[in-house]
PAKEFI-389127 format. One record per residue (C-alpha): residue in three letters; x, y, z. Coordinates in steps of 0.1 Angstrom, whole numbers, plus 5000, padded with zeros to 4 digits. Layout:
@aa=ALA | c1=X | c2=Y | c3=Z $
...
REM end
This chain:
@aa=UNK | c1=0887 | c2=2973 | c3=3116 $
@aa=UNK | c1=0882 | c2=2947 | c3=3141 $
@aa=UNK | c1=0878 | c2=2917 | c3=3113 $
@aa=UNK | c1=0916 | c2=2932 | c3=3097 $
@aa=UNK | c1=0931 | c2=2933 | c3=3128 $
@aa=UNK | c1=0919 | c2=2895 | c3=3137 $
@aa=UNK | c1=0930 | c2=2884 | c3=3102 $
@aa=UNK | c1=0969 | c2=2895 | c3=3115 $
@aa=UNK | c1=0968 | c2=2879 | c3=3144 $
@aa=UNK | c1=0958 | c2=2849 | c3=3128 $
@aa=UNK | c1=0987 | c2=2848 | c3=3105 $
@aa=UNK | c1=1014 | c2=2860 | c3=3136 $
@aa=UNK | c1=1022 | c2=2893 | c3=3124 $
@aa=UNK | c1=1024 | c2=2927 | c3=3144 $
@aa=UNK | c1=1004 | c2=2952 | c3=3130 $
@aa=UNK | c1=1024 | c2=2984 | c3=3121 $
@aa=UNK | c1=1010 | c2=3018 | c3=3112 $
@aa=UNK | c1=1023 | c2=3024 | c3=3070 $
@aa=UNK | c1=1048 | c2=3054 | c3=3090 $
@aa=UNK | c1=1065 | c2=3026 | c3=3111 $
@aa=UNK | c1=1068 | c2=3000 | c3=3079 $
@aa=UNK | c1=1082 | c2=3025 | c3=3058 $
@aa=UNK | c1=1109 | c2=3032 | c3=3089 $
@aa=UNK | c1=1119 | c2=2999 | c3=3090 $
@aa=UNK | c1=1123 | c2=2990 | c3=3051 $
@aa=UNK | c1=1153 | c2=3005 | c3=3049 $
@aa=UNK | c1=1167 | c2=2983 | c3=3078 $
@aa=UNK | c1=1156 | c2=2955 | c3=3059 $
@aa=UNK | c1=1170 | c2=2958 | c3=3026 $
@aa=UNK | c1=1202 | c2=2962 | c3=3044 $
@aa=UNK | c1=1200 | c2=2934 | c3=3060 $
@aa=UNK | c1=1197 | c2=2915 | c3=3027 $
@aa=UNK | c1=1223 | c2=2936 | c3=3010 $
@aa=UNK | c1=1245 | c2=2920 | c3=3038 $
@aa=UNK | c1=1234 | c2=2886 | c3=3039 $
@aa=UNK | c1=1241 | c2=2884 | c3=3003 $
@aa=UNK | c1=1276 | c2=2895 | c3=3001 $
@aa=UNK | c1=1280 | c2=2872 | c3=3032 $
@aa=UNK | c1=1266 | c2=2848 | c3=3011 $
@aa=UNK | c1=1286 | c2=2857 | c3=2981 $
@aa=UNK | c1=1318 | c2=2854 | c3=3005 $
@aa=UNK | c1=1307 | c2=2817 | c3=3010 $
@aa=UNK | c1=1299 | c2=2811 | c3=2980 $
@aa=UNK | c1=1333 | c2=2823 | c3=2963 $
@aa=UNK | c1=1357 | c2=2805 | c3=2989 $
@aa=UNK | c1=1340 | c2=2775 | c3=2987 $
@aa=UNK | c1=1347 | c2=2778 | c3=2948 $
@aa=UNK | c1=1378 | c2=2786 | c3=2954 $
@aa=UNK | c1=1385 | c2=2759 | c3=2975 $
@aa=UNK | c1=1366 | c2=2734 | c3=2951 $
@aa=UNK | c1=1389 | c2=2747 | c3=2920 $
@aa=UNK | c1=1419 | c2=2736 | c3=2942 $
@aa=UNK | c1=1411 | c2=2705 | c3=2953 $
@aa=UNK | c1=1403 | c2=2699 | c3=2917 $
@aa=UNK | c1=1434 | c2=2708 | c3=2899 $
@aa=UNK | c1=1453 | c2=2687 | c3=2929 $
@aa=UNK | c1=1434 | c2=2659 | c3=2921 $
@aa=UNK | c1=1439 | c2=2662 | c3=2881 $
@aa=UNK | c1=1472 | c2=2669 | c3=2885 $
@aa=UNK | c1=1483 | c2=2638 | c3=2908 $
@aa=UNK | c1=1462 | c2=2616 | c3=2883 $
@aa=UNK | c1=1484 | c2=2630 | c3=2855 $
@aa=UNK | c1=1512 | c2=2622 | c3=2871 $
@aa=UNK | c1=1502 | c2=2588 | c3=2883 $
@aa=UNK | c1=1493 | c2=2576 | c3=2845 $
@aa=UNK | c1=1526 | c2=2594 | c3=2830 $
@aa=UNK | c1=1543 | c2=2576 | c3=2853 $
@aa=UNK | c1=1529 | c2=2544 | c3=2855 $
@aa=UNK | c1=1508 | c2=2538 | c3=2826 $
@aa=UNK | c1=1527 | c2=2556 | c3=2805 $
@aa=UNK | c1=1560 | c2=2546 | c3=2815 $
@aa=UNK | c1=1574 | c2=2578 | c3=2820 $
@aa=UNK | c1=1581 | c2=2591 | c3=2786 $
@aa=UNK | c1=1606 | c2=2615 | c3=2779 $
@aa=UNK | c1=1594 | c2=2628 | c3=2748 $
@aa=UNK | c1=1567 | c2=2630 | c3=2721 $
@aa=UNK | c1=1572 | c2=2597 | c3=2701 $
@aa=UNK | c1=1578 | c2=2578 | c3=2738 $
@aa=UNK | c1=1542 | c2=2594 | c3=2748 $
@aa=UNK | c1=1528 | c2=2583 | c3=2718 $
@aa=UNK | c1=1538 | c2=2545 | c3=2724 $
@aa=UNK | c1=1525 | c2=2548 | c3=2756 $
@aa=UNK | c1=1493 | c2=2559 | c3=2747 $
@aa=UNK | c1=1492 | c2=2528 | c3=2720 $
@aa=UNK | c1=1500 | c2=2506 | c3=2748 $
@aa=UNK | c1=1476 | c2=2522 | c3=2770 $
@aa=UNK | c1=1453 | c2=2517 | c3=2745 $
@aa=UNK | c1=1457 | c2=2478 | c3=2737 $
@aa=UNK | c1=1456 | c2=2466 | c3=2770 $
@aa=UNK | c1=1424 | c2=2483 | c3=2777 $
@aa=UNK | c1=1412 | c2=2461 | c3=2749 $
@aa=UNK | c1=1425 | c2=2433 | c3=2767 $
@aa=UNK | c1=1452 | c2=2424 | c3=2738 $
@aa=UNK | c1=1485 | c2=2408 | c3=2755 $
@aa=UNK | c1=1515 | c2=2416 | c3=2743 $
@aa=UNK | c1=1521 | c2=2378 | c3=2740 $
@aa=UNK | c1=1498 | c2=2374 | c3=2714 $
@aa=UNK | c1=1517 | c2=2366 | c3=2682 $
@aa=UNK | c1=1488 | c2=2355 | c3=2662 $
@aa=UNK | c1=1490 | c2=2387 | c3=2638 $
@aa=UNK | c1=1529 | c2=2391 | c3=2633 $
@aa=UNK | c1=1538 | c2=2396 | c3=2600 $
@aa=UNK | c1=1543 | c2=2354 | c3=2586 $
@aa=UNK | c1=1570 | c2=2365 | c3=2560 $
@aa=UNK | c1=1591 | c2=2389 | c3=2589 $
@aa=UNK | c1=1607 | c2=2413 | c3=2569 $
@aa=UNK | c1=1610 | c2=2401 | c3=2534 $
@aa=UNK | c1=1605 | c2=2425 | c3=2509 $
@aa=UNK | c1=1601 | c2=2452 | c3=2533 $
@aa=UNK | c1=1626 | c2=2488 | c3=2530 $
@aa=UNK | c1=1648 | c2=2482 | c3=2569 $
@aa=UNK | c1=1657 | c2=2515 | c3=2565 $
@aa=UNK | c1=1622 | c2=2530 | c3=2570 $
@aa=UNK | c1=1619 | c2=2513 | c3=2604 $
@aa=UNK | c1=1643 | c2=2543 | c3=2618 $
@aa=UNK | c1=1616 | c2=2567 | c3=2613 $
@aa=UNK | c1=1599 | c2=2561 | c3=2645 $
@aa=UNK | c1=1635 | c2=2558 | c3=2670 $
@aa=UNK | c1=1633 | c2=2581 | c3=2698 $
@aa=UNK | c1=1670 | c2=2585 | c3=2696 $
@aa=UNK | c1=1669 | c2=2602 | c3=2662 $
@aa=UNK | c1=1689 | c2=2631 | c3=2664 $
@aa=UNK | c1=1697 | c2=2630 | c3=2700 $
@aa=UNK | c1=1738 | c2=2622 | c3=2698 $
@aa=UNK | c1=1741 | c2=2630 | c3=2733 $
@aa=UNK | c1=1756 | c2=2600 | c3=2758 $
@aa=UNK | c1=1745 | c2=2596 | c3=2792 $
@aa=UNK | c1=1760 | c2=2576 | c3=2820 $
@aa=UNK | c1=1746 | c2=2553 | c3=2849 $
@aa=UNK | c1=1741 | c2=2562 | c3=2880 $
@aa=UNK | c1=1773 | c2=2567 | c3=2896 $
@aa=UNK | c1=1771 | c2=2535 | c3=2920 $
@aa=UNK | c1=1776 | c2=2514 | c3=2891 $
@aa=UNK | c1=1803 | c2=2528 | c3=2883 $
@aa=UNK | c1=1834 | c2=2520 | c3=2887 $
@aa=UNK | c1=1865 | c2=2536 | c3=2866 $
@aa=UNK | c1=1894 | c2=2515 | c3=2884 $
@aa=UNK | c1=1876 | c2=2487 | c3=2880 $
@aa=UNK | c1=1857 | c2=2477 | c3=2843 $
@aa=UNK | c1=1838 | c2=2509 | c3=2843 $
@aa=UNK | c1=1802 | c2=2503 | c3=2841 $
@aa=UNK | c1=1790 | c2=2471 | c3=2861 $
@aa=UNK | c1=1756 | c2=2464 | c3=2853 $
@aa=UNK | c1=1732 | c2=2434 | c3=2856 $
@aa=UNK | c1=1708 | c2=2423 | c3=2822 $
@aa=UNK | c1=1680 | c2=2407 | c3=2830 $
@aa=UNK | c1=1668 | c2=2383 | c3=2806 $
@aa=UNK | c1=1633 | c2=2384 | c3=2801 $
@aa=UNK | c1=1633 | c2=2373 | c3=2766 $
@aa=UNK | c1=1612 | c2=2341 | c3=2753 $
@aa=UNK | c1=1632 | c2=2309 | c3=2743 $
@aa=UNK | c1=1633 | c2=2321 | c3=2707 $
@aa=UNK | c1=1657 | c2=2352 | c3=2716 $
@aa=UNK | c1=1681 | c2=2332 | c3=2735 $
@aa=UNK | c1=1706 | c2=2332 | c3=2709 $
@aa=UNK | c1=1705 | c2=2366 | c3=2698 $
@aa=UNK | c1=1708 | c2=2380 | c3=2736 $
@aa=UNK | c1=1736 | c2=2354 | c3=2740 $
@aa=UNK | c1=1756 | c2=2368 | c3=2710 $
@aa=UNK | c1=1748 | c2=2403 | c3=2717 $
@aa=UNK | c1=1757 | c2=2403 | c3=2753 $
@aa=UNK | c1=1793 | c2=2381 | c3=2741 $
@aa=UNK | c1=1799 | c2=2410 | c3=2715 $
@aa=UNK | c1=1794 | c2=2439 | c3=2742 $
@aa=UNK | c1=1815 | c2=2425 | c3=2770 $
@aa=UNK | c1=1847 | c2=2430 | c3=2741 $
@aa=UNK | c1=1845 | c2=2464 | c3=2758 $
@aa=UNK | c1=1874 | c2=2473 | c3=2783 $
@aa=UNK | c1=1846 | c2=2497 | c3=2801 $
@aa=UNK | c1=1818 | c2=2471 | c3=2807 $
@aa=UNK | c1=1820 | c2=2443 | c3=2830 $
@aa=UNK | c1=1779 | c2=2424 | c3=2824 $
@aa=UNK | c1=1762 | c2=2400 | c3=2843 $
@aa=UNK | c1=1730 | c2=2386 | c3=2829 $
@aa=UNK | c1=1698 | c2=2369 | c3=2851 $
@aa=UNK | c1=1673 | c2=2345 | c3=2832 $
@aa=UNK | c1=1641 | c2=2358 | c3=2848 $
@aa=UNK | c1=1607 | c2=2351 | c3=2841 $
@aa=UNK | c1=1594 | c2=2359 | c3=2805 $
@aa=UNK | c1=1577 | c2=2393 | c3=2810 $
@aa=UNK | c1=1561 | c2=2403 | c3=2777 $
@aa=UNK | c1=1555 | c2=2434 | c3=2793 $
@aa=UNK | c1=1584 | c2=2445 | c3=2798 $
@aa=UNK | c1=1584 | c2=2459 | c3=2835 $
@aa=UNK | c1=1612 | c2=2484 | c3=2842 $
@aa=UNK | c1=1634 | c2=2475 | c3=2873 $
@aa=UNK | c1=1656 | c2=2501 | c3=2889 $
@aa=UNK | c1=1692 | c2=2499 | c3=2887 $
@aa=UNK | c1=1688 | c2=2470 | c3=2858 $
@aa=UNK | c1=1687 | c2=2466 | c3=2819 $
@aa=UNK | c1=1656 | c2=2448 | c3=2812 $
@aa=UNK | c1=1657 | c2=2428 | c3=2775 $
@aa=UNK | c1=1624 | c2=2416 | c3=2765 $
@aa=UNK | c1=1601 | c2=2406 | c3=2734 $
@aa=UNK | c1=1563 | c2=2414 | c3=2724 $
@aa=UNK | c1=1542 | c2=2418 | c3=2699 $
@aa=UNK | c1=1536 | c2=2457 | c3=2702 $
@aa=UNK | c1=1518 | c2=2456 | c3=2664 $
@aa=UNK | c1=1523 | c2=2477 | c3=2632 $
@aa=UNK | c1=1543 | c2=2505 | c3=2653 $
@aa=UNK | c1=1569 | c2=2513 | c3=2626 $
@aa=UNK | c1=1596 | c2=2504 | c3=2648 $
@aa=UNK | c1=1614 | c2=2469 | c3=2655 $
@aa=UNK | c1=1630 | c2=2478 | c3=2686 $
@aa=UNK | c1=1631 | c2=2503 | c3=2710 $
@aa=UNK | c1=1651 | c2=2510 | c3=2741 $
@aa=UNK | c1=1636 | c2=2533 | c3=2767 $
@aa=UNK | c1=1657 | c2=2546 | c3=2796 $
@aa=UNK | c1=1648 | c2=2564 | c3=2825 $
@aa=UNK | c1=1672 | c2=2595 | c3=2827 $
@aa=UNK | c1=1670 | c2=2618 | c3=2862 $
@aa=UNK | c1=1687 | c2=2645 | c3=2858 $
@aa=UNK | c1=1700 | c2=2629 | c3=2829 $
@aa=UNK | c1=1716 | c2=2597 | c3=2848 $
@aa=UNK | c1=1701 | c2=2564 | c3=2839 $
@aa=UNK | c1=1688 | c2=2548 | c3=2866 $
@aa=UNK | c1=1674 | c2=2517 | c3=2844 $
@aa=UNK | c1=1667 | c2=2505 | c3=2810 $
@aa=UNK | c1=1648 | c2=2482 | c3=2790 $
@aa=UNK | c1=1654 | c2=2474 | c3=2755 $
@aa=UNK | c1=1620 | c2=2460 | c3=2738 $
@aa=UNK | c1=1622 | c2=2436 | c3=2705 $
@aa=UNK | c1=1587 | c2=2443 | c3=2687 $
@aa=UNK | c1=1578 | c2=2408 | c3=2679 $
@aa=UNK | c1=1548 | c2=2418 | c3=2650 $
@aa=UNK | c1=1580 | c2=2424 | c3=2625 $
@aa=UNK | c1=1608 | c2=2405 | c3=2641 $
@aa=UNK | c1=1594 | c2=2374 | c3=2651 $
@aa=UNK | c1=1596 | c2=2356 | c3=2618 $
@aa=UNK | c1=1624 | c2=2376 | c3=2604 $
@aa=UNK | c1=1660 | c2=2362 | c3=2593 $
@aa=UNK | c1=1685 | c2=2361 | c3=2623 $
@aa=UNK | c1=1706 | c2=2391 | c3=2609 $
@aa=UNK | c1=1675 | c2=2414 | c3=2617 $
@aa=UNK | c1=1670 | c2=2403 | c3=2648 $
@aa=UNK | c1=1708 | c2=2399 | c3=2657 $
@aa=UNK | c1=1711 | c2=2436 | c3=2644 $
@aa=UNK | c1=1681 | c2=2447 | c3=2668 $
@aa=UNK | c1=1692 | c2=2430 | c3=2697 $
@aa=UNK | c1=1725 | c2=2448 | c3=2695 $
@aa=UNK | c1=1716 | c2=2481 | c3=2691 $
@aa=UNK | c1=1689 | c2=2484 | c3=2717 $
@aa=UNK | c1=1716 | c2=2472 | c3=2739 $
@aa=UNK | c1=1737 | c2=2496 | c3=2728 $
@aa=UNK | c1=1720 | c2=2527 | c3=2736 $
@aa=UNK | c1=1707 | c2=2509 | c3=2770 $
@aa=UNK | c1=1748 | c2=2515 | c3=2779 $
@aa=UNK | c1=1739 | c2=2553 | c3=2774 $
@aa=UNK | c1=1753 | c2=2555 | c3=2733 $
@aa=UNK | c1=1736 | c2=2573 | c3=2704 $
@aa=UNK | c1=1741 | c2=2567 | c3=2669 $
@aa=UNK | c1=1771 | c2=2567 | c3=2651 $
@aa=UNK | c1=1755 | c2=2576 | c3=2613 $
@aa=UNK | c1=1715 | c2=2582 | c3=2611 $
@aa=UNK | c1=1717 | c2=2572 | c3=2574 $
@aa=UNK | c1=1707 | c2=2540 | c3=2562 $
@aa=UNK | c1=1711 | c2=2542 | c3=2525 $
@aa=UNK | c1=1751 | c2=2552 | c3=2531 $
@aa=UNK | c1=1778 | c2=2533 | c3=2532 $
@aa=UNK | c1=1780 | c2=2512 | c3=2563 $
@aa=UNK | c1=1801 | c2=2516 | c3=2593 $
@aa=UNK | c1=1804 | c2=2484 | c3=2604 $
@aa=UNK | c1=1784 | c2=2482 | c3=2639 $
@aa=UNK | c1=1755 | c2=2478 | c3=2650 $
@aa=UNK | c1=1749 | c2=2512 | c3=2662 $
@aa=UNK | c1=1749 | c2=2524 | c3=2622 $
@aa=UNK | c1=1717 | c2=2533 | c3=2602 $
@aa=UNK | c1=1712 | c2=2504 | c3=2575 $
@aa=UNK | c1=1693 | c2=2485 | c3=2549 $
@aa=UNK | c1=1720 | c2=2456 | c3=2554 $
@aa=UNK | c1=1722 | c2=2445 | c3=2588 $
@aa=UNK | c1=1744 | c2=2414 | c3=2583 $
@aa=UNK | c1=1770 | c2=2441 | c3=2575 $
@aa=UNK | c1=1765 | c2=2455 | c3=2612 $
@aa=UNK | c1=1758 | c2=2431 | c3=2636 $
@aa=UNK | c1=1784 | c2=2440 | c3=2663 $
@aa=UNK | c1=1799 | c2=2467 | c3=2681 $
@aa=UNK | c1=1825 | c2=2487 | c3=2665 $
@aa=UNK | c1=1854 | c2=2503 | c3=2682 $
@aa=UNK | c1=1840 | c2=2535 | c3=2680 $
@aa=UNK | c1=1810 | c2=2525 | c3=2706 $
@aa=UNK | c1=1841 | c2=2516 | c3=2727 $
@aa=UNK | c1=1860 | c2=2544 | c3=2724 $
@aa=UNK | c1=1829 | c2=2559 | c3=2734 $
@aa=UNK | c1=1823 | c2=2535 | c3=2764 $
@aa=UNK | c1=1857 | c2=2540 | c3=2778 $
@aa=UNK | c1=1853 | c2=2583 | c3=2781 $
@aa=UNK | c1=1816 | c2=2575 | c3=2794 $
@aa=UNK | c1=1830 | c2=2548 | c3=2826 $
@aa=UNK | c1=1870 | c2=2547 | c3=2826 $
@aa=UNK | c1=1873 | c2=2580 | c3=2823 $
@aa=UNK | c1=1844 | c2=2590 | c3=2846 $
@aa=UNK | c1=1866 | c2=2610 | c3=2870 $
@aa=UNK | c1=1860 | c2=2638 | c3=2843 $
@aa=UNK | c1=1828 | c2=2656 | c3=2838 $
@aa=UNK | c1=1812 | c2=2672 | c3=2810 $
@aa=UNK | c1=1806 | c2=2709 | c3=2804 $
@aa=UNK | c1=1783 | c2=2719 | c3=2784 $
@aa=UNK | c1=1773 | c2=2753 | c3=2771 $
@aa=UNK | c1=1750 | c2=2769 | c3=2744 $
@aa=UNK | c1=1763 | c2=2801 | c3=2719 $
@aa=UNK | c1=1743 | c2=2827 | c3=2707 $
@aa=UNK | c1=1743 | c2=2806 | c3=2672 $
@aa=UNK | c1=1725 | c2=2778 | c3=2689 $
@aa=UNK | c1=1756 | c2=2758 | c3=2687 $
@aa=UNK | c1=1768 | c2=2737 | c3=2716 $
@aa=UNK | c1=1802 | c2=2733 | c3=2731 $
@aa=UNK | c1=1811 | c2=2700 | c3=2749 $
@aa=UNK | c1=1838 | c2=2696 | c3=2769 $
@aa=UNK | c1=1853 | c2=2667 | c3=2791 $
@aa=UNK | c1=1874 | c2=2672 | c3=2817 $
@aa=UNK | c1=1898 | c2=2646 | c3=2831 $
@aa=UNK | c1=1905 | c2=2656 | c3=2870 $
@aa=UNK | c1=1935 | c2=2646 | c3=2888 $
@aa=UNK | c1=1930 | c2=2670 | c3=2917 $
@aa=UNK | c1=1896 | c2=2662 | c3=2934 $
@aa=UNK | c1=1900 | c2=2694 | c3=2958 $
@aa=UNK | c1=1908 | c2=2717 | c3=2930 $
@aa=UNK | c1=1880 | c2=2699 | c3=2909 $
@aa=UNK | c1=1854 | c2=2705 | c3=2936 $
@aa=UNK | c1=1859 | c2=2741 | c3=2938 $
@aa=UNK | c1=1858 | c2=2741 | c3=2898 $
@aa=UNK | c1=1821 | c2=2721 | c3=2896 $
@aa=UNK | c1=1806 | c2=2742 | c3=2922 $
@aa=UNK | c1=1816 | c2=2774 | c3=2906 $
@aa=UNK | c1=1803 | c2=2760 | c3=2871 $
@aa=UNK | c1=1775 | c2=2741 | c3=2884 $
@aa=UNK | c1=1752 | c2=2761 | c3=2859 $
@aa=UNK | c1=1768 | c2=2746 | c3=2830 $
@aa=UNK | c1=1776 | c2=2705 | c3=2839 $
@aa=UNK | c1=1751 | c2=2683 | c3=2829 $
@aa=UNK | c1=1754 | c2=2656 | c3=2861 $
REM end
């Protein structure tokens, strides 16, 4: 008995009759019962607090490359480009490489299936400027082009920019800037640059940033891989209608193999038959800026048909009550 009870004492514990150990078991499973659902406590809230910071920090990285690598697409075919651009310059390919462009431009090549890939397909919607650039008493739309095009678009932007300022509800001012084959959106500006953006289907784009669906700026982009060794009609064309829907127009006919309309802002396989604005994009213009005291009301039937109207104001106390009370329905 002696030799057990020293062998206790030399490992430090207290020696308990079997009655007393079996007393305080119970005590000591409790204890763990308690420490683990403490622990369990701990453990959850510290997951929970984990899974939190986590989605924060996905979702502010999302944003960040929507927003800045992506350039802030709008829509599938937008988020698609951006991803290709993404793409090529993490493969460190500039846009001002022209060494692969197509060396016959677009000879023997269908124009009309270039339309495929346009954003705008199907959208006829118009949208304004921001209201600061605005002025309906004075020109309409005032807005600044900045010229970021290479010296081999100079003449196309020139003509383009002549033919467009035939409207009553434009007044344009254009800035030479530096040649930016990247194309960098600017606030409050229509940006007109070229690249090489490759085989995208498309030979020009025009992207512009709509909040609440006000432009706040634009950039029209001439893909140089099909454009930059093709005949001036093609490029003329281009030039025009990406300039075109930068003002906020659609399409006037979606159809390339019909008859054409006679501007630039009409489907075709002939483009020397639509280089300039017609007078329906300036019918169009003037409702959009010279008529801008009015606003649009839109509204959606059961059918799924939509009713448009504008409304020209000439009472701006009556009108206020009328927008509030409709605000539901106006589009901006």
């Amino acid at each position: 008995m002696r030799d057990e009870e020293e062998l206790e004492v030399v490992y430090g514990q207290e020696h308990r009759s079997p009655a007393e150990a079996a007393a305080i078991a119970p005590i000591n499973k409790d204890d763990e019962v308690r420490e683990a659902v403490e622990y369990n406590k701990f453990k959850s809230n510290r997951l929970g607090i984990g899974s939190f910071i986590l989605v924060a920090i996905i979702g502010i990285s999302g944003y960040c490359i929507w927003k800045y690598s992506l350039g802030s697409p709008t829509n599938l075919s937008e988020t698609k480009q951006g991803f290709k651009d993404l793409w090529k310059a993490a493969g460190n390919v500039t846009f001002d490489d022209f060494k692969d462009v197509l060396k016959d431009g677009l000879d023997g090549l269908d124009f009309g299936q270039f339309f495929n890939n346009d954003p705008s397909v199907g959208d006829n919607s118009t949208y304004d400027w921001k209201s600061e650039y605005i002025q309906p008493n004075n020109g309409g739309l005032h807005l600044t082009l900045y010229n970021a095009l290479d010296d081999t678009w100079q003449q196309e932007f020139q003509d383009a920019v002549t033919d467009w300022r035939n409207s009553t509800a434009l007044v344009l001012s254009t800035e030479r800037v530096d040649v930016d084959h990247n194309c960098t959106r600017v606030d409050g500006v229509m940006v007109v640059c070229n690249a090489n953006f490759g085989a995208t289907g498309w030979v020009g784009i025009n992207e512009n940033e709509l909040v609440d669906n006000v432009i706040y700026s634009s950039v029209a982009k001439m893909n140089e891989y099909y454009l930059r060794n093709a005949e001036y009609a093609h490029r003329r064309y281009t030039m025009c209608h990406e300039i075109g829907h930068g003002f906020g127009l659609p399409h006037t006919d979606e159809n390339p193999y019909n008859k054409d309309l006679g501007n630039c802002l009409d489907y075709t396989i002939t483009p020397a038959n639509n280089l300039h604005p017609g007078e329906v994009n300036f019918e169009k213009l003037h409702k959009m800026y010279i008529m801008y005291n009015g606003r649009k009301l839109r509204r959606e039937l059961e059918d799924g048909r939509v009713i448009e109207t504008h409304v020209l104001y000439v009472d701006w106390e009556l009108a206020e009550k009328d927008y509030y009370g409709n605000l539901e329905y106006w589009e901006n």
